[in-house]
C-alpha positions in Angstrom: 156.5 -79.8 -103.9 156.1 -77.7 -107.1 154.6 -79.3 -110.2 157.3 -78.8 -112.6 156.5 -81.3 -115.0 155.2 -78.7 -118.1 154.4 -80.4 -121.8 155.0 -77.5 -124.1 153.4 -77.6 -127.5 155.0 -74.8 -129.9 153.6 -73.7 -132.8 153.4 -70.8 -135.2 150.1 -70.0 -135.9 150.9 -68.4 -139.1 151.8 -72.1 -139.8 149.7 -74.1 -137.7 146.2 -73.0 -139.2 147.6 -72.9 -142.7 145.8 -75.2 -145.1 147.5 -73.6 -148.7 149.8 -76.6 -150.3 150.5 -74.2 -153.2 154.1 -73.9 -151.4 155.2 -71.1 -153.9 159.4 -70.5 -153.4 159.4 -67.1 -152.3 155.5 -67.0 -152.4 153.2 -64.1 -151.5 151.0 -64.6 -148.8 147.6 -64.5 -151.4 150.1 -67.3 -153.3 150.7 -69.6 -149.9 148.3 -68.7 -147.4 148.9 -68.2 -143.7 147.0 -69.4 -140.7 145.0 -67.5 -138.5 144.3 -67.0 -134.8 141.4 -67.8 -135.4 142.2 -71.1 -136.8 143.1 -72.6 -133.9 139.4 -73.4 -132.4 137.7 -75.5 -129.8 138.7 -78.5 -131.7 142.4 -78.0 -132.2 142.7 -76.7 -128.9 141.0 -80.1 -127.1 143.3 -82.5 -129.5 146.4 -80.4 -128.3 145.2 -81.2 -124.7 144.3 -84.5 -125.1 147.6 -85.5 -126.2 149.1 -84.8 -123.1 149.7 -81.0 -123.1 149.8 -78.0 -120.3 151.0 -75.6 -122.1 150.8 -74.0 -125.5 153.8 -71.6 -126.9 152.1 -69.1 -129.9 155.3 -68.3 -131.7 155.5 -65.2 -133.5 152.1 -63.2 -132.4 153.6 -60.4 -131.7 153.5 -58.0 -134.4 157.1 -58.2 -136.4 158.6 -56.1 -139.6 157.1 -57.7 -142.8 157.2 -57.5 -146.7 153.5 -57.8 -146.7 151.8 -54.0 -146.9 149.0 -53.3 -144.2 149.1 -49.6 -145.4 145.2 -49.5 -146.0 144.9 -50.3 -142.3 147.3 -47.3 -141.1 150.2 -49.5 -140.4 153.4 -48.1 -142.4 155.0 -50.2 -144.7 158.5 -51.9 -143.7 161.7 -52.0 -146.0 162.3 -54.8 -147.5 165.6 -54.5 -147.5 165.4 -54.6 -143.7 163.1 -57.7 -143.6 164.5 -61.2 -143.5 161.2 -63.6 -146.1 158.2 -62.5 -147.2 156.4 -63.1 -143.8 159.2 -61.5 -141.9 161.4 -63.1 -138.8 159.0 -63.9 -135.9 162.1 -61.7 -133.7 162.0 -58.3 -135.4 159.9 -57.1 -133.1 158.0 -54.0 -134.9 155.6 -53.0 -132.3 155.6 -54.8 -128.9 151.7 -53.6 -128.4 150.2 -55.0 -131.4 150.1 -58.5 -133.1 150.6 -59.3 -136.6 148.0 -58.7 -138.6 148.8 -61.6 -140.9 147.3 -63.7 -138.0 143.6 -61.5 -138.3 140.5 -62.3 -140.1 139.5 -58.7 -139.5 143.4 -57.1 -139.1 141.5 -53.8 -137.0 140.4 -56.5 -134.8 143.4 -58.3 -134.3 144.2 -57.9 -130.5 141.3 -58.8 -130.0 141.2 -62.2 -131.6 144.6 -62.8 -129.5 142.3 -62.1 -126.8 139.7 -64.5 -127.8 142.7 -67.3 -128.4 143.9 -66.8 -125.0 140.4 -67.4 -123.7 139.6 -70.3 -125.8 143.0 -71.9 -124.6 142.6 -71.3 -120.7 139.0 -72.9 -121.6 140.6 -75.9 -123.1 142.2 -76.2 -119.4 145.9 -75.2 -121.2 147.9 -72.2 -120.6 149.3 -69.7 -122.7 153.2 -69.0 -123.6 154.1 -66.2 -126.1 157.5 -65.1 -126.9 159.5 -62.1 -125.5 162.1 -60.5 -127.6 164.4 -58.5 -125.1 167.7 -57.9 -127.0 166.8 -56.6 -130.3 163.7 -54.9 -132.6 163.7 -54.5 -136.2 164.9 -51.6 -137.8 161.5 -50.1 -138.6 160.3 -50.5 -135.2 157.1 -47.9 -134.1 154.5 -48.4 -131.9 151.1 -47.3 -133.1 148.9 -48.7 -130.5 151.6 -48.2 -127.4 149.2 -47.1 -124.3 149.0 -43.4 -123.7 151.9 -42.2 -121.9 154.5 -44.9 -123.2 157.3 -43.3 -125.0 158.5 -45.5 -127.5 161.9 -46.9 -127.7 164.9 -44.8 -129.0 162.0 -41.6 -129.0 164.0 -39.7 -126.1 167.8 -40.9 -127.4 170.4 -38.6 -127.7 171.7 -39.9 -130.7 175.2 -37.7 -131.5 176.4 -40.4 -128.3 177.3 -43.5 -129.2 176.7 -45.0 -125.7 175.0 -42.9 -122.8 173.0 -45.0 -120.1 169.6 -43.5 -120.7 169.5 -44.1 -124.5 167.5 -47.4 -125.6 169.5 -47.8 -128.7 173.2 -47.7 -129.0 174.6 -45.3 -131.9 177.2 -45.1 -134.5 177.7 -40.8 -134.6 177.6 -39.3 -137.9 177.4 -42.5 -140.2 174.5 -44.0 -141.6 174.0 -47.5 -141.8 175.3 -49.3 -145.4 173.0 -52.6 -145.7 175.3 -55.3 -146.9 175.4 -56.2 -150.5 174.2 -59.4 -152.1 170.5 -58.9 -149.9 167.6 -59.7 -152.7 164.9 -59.3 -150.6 161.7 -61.4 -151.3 163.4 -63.0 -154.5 163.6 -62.0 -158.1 159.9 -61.9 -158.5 158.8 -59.4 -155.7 159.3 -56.0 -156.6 158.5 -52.6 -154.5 159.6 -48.7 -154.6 161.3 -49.6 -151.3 163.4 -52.5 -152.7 166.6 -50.6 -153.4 169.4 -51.8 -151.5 169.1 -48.6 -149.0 167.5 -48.0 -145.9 167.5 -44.8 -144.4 169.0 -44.9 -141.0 171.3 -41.8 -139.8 173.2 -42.1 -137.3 173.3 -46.2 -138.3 172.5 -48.1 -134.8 173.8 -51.5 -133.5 172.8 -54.5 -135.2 171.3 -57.2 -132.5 173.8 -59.7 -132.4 176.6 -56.9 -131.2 177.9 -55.3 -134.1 178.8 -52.2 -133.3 179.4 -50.5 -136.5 177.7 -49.5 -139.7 178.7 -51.7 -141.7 176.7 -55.1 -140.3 177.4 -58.7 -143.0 174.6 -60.3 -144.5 175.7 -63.2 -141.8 174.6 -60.9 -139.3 171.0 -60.1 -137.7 171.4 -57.1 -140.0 167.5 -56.3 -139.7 167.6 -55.8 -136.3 168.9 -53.1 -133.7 170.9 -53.7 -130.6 168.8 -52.4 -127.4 170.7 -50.8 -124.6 170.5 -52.4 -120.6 172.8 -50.2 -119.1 176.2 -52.2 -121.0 178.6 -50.3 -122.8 180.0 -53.0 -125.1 182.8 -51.1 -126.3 184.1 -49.7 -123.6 185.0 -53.3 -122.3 181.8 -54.4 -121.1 181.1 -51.3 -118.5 177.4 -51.8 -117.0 175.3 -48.9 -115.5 172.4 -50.4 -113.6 171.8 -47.8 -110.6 170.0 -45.9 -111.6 167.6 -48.6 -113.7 168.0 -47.4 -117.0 164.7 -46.4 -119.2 164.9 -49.6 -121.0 164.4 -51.6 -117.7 160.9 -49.8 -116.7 159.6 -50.0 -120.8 160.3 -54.3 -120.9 158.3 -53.8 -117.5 155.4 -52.2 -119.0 155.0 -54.3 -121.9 155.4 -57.8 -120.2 152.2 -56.5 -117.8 150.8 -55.6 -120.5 150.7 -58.8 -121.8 150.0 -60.4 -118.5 146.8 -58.3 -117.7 145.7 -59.9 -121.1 146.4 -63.4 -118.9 149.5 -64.6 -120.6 150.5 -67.6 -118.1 154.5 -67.3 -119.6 156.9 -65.7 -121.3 159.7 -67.8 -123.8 162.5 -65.1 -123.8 164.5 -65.3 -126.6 168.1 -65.0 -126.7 168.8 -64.4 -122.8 172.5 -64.7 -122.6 172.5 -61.6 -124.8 170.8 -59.4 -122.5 172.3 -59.2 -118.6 170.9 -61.2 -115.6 171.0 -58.1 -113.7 168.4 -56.9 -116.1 166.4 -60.3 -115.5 167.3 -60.4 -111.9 165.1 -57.2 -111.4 162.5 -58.0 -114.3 161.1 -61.4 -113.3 161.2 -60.3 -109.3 158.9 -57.2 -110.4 156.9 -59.5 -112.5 156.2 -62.0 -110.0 155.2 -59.4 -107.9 152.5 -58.3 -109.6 151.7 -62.1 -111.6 152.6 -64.6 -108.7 152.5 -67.6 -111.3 153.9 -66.3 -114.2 156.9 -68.5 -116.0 159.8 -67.5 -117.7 161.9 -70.1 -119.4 165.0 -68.6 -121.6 166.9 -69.6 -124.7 170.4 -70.3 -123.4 173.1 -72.0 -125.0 176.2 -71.0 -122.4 176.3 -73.8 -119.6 178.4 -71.7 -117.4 175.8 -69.4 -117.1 173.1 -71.3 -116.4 173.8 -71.3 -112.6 173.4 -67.0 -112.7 170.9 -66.8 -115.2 168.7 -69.5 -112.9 169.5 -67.9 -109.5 170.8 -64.4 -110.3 168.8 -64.3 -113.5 165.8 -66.1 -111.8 164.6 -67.4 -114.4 162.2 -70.9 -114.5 163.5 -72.9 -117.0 166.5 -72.2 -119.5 166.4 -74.5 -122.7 168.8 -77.8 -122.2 170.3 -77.3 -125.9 174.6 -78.0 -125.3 174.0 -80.3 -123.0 171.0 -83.0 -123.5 169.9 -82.0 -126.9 173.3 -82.4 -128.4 173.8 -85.7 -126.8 170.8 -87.2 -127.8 171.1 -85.9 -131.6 174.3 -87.3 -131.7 172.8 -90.8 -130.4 169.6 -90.6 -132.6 171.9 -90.1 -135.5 174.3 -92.6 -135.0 177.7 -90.8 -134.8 180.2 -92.8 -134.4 181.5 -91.1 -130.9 178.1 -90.7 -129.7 177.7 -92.4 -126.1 175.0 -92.4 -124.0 177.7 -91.4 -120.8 177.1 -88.0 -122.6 173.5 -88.2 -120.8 175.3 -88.7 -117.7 177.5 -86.2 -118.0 174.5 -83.9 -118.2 172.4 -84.5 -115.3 175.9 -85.5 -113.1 177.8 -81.8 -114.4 175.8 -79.7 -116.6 173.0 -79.3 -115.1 173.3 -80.9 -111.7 171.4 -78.9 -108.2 168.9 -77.8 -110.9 168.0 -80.1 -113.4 164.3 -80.0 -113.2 165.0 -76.2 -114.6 165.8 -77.5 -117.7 163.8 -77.4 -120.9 164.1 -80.6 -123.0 163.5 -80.9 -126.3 164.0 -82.6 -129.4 163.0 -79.9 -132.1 162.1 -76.4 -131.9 162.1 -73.5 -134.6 165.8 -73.2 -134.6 166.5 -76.2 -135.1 166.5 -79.1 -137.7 163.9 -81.5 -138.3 164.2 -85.3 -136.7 162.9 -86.3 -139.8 164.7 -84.3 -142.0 168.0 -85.6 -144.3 170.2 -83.9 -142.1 169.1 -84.9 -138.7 167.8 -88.7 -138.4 165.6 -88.7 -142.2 163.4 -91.0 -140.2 160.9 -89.3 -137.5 160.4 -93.1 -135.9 164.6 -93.1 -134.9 163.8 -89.9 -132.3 162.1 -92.6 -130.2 164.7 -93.1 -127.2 165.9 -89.9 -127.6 161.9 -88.4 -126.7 161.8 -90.9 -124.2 164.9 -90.0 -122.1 163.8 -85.6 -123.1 160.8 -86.3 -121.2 161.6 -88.6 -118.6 164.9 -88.1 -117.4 164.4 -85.7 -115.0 160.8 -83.6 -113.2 161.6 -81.0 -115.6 159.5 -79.7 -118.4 159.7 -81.0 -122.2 158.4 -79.7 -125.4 157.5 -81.0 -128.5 157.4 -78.7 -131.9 154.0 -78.7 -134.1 154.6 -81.5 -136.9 157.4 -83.4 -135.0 154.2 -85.9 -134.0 153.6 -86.7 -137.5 157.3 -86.7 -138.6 157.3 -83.4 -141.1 160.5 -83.8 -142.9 160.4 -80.0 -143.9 161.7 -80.5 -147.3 162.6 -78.3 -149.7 163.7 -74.7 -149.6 161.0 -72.1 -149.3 162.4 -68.5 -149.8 164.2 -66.9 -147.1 164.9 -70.4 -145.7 167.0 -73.0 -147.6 166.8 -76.4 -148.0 168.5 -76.8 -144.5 165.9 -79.1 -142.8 163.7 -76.6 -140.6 160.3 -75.6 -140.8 160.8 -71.5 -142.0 159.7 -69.1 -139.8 160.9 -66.4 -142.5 158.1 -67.0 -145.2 154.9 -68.0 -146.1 154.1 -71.8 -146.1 152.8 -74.6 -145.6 153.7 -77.8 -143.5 152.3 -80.7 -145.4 152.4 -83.3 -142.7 150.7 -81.5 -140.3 148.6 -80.1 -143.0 147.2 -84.4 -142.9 146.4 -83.7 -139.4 144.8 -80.5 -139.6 142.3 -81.6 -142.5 140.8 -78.6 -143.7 140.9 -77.6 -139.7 139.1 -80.7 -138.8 141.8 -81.6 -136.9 140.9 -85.3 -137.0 144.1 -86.7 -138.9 142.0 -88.2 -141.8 144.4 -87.6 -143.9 147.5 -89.5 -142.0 149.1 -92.5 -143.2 149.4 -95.9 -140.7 152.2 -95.1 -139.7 152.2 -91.3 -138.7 148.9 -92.4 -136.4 150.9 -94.6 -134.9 153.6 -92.1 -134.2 151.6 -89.5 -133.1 149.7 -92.0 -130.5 153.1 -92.8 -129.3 153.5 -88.7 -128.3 150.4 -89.0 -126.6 151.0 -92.0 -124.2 154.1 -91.2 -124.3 153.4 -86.9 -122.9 149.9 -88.4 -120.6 152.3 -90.7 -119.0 154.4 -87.9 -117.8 151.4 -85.6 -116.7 149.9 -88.9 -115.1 152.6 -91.2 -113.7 153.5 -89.6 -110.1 157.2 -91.3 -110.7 157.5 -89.4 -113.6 155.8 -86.6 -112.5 157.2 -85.7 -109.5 160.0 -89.1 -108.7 163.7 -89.7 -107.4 166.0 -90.6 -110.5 168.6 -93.5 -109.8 170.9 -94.5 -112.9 171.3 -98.2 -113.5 174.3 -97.8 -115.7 176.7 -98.6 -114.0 175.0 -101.5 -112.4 174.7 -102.8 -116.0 177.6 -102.0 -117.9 179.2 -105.6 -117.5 176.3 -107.4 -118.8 176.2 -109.6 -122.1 174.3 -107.5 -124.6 175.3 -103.9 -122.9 177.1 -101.1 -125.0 176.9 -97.5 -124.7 173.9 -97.1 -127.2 172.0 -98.0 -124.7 170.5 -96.0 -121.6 168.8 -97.4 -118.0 167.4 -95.0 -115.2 164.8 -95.3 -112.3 162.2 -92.6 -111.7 160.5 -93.7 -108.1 158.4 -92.4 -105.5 157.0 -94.2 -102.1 153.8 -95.2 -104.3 155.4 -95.6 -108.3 158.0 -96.8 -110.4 159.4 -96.8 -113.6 162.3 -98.5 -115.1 163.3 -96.8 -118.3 165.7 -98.4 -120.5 166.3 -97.3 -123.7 168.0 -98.9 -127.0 169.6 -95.8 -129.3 171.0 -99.0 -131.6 170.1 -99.5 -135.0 169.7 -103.2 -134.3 167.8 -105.0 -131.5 169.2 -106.0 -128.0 168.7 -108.5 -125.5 169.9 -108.1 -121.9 169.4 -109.1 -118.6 168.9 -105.6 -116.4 169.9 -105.7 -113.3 169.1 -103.3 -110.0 171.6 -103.2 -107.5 171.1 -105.1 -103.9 170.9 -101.7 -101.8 167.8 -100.6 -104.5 165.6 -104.0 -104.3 166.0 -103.5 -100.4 165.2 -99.5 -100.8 162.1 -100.2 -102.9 161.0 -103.2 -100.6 160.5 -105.7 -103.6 161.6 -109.4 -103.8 160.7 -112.7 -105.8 158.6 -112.2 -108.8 157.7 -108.6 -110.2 155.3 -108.0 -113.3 156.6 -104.8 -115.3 153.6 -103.4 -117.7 155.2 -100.6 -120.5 153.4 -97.4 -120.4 154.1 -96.8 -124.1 152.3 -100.5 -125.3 150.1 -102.8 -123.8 153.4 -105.2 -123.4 154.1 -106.6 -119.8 157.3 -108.5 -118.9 157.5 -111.0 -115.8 160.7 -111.5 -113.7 160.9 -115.3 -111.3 162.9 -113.2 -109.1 163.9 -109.3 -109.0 167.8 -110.4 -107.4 168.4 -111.6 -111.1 167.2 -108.6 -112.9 164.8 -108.6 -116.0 165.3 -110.5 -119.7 164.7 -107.8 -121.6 164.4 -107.8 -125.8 164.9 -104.3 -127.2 164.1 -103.5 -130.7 165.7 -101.0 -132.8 165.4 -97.4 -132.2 163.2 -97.9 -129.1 162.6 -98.3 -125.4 160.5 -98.9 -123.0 158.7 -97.9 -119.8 157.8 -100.2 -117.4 156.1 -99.3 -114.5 156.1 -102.1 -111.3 
C-alpha cells in the first residue's frame, strides 16, 4: 500500500529567513530585507522535521520578473510596469533555469546555494517541492543560463499569426500591447527611466489568464503572457496535440532539469488552465525518467478532478471547493455552515480518490486563519486542522506562520490589507519572525500561548506520520449514528480511522461554546472492531484519557469550544 500520508510545510524563503521588522509600505528590499537560501540552515531544517514534516515546498525560487536591478550581475533589468510589488509575483516566471537572485548571498552563485538547500534538506531526512509555472511567464521573460541547445520560448514564433500550433506564445498581429491605466508601479516613492506607463511589446501577446487581446485590465494577470499547448482559444477551443507541439518537449526539459538537481516534487500552479492532455503525456515521461517524483496541482474545478487525476495523472490536486470551503465556513461561524458539507465531500466531491487530495487550511492564496477576515483568532482553526489532516490517508499542508497564528496585518505595497501574507513585496512576517529569532530558530521570542499553538501542530502533524490508523486506516462516519443524541448539532463532526492493529475516534466541536454528548458506535462496528465492556480512550493531542463502563453505551464526552479530540483505543 502506498504511503500517501505527505505533511507539506510551504514557505517562501524570501520570507521565511527574513529577520527586517522595518516593514516599509512599498519598501525597497535594502529598506525591508529579504531572506536567503541560505537562511534556512541545519537548524531550521531539523525544527521543520521535528514538528512532524515530509516535505518542504520552496515557493518562489525560481527566478521571476522584479523591480529590484541585478544589472551589475548581467541580468537585464525588468519593466516595472510589467511587474506586479517590488519583489515581483513568485509566478512570472522570468527564466525557468535560474533562481532569483534576491534569495543569494553571492547572486553569481545562486544555483548553486539552491543546490546546497536541496542537499541540506534531503540531509534533514525531508524532501524537496518547488513550484512549476506551466501556463504563463512574465512579459520580460529570457533565459540567460538556458543549457546549450535550448531555444527559448517564443525565439522560433512566427509572430504575424495569431495562433499556429508550433508557436509558444499566442499573438495579437499588428497591435502592440496598451498596459492598462491607473498601474503605479512600486508606489509614489520608487522612481526609474523604465517607469512610464509603456512597455514595448509588438505584436502584444496573450495575457495568462486568457485574454486574448491587447488591451488586458488592471484586474487581469496583465504581467504575464499566455503560453501555447496546442489550444486555439479563439477558434472555439480547437486542440492540436499530434504532433506534440514545441512547448510540450521545452516543459520536459526544464522539469528534468530540475529533477537531475533532485527535486522530489513539483506544485504546478494553475492546472486547470493548461490541458490534461499536456499533463497526461508530461508526468508519464517524467516518471519515466524520475520513478518517485510527485506532482500535486492547483485545481479549483471539481468536475475535473476525475481527468486531471486519471487523464491528467496527476498525485494530488488541492481540495480548495470542496473541504477548504466547508471548513472556513464552520471555523468562521456562518450561519449556514454545516458540518454535512464534510460529508458531502468525501461522499461526492472527491469520492474513488480522496486520499489524492491536498488539504489545507492556508496557503499563499489565501487568507490568514488568524486574520480579521477569516477567524481573527488562529486558536478557532483547531477542528478545522484536525478534520484537514485526518479525514482521509491523503496529504495536508500547513503554511509558514499558520503555527504561530500570523494575523498578516496591514497592507504592504502591492498587497492590501486583505489578510494574506504578500508574496508581491518585500516583508516581513512578525510572528514567525518570534520563532525564527535572529535564525535561532528556537521560538524565544513567542508568547504562552503561540508555544502552545505551535506544539499542538506538532502532535497534532507526528500523530499523522506515526499513528498507522491515520496513516494508512479505513474511515467510517459516526454521524449519522449520532445525530439523535442530546447535545448533537451540525457544528459538530465524528469519524473513525481504523486498521486491524489501531484506532482513532475523532470527534470534533466547530461550536463557539462547549458540548457534552454521549457518542455512540453503531452495533455492526463494536462487533467489526472486536471490542466490548470497558474501553480506555487516551487523546493524541493531550495527555487526557477518557474511560467508558461499557462500549454498547458509547462515550460521555465534554467538548470545549473550538476543539476536538483524538482518541486512540
Amino acid at each position: 500500500m502506498s504511503d500517501h500520508k505527505l505533511t507539506i510545510y510551504q514557505l517562501l524563503p524570501r520570507l521565511f529567513g527574513n529577520t527586517n521588522t522595518t516593514r516599509k509600505y512599498y519598501g525597497s528590499i535594502e529598506e525591508n530585507g529579504c531572506g536567503k537560501l541560505n537562511d534556512i540552515n541545519e537548524k531550521a531544517l531539523s525544527e521543520i522535521k521535528n514538528m512532524g514534516f515530509t516535505h518542504v515546498w520552496y515557493t518562489g525560487v525560481i527566478e521571476h520578473a522584479t523591480m529590484t536591478d541585478y544589472s551589475a550581475h548581467g541580468i537585464a533589468p525588468d519593466d516595472p510596469d510589467v511587474v506586479k510589488g517590488r519583489a515581483g509575483s513568485p509566478y512570472a516566471i522570468k527564466d525557468y533555469y535560474d533562481i532569483d537572485p534576491d534569495l543569494a548571498v553571492d547572486v553569481p552563485n545562486r544555483v548553486q546555494e539552491f543546490e546546497l538547500l536541496i542537499a541540506r534538506t534531503h540531509a534533514a531526512g525531508l524532501k524537496v517541492i518547488m513550484d512549476f509555472v506551466p501556463n504563463h511567464v512574465a512579459r520580460t521573460y529570457h533565459s540567460d543560463i538556458k543549457p546549450a541547445g535550448v531555444r527559448d520560448f517564443g525565439e522560433d514564433d512566427d509572430n504575424t499569426i495569431a495562433f499556429s500550433a508550433t508557436n509558444d506564445f499566442y499573438y495579437i498581429p499588428g497591435q502592440p500591447l496598451v498596459i492598462p491605466s491607473g498601474y503605479n508601479p512600486g508606489g509614489d516613492e520608487f522612481s526609474s527611466p523604465l517607469k512610464d506607463g509603456q512597455f514595448d511589446e509588438n505584436p502584444a501577446k496573450a495575457t495568462g489568464d486568457n485574454v486574448f487581446n491587447a488591451y488586458p485590465s488592471i484586474n487581469n494577470w496583465f504581467e504575464t503572457i499566455k503560453l501555447n499547448y496546442g489550444v486555439d482559444y479563439v477558434a472555439g477551443y480547437k486542440t492540436y496535440f499530434n504532433p506534440v507541439p514545441p512547448l510540450w518537449h521545452k516543459m520536459l526539459h526544464i522539469l528534468s532539469y530540475w529533477a537531475d538537481k533532485g527535486i522530489d516534487g513539483f506544485r504546478c500552479d494553475m492546472v486547470e488552465y493548461v490541458p490534461f492532455e499536456f499533463w497526461g503525456w508530461l508526468i508519464a515521461e517524467m516518471k519515466e525518467r524520475y520513478s518517485d517524483v510527485i506532482f500535486i496541482g492547483e485545481a479549483y474545478n471539481p468536475h475535473e478532478y476525475h481527468n486531471y487525476l486519471f487523464n491528467g495523472r496527476f498525485d494530488y490536486l488541492y481540495d480548495k471547493v470542496g473541504l477548504y470551503d466547508a471548513v472556513k465556513r464552520l471555523t468562521r461561524n456562518e450561519g449556514h455552515s454545516s458540518t454535512w458539507d464534510i460529508n458531502a465531500v468525501w461522499n461526492h466531491h472527491t469520492k474513488g480518490f480522496d486520499e489524492r487530495m491536498l488539504r489545507f487550511m492556508e496557503n499563499h492564496d489565501e487568507e490568514r486563519i488568524a486574520s480579521a477576515p477569516f477567524a481573527g483568532d488562529a486558536w478557532l482553526a483547531l477542528p478545522g486542522i484536525i478534520v484537514s489532516a485526518t479525514l482521509s490517508t491523503g496529504p495536508v499542508m500547513i503554511y509558514s506562520g499558520q503555527e504561530v497564528g500570523e494575523p498578516a496585518h496591514g497592507a504592504s505595497g502591492f498587497s492590501g490589507d486583505d489578510g494574506r501574507t504578500t508574496i508581491f513585496d518585500y516583508w516581513g512576517v512578525p510572528e514567525h519572525q518570534k520563532w525564527v529569532n535572529s535564525h535561532a530558530y528556537d521560538g524565544a521570542q513567542l508568547h504562552e500561548s503561540q508555544v502552545r499553538l505551535r506544539q499542538f501542530y506538532s502532535r497534532l502533524l507526528n500523530a499523522v506520520r506515526d499513528n498507522e490508523a491515520l496513516r494508512e486506516g479505513a474511515f467510517y462516519e459516526l454521524m449519522i449514528a449520532n445525530e439523535h443524541q442530546p447535545g448533537f448539532n451540525n457544528r459538530l463532526y465524528i469519524y473513525l480511522r481504523y486498521t486491524a492493529n489501531a484506532r482513532v475516534l475523532a470527534v470534533v466541536n466547530f461550536n463557539r461554546h462547549a458540548v457534552d454528548i454521549m457518542v455512540k458506535l453503531p452495533h455492526d462496528l463494536i462487533g467489526k472492531l472486536g471490542i466490548a465492556g470497558e474501553i480506555m480512550f487516551s487523546d493524541l493531542l493531550s495527555e487526557k484519557t477518557f474511560t467508558t463502563a461499557d462500549i454498547a453505551n458509547g462515550l460521555q464526552l465534554n467538548l470545549p469550544a473550538a476543539a476536538g479530540y483524538l482518541l486512540a483505543f
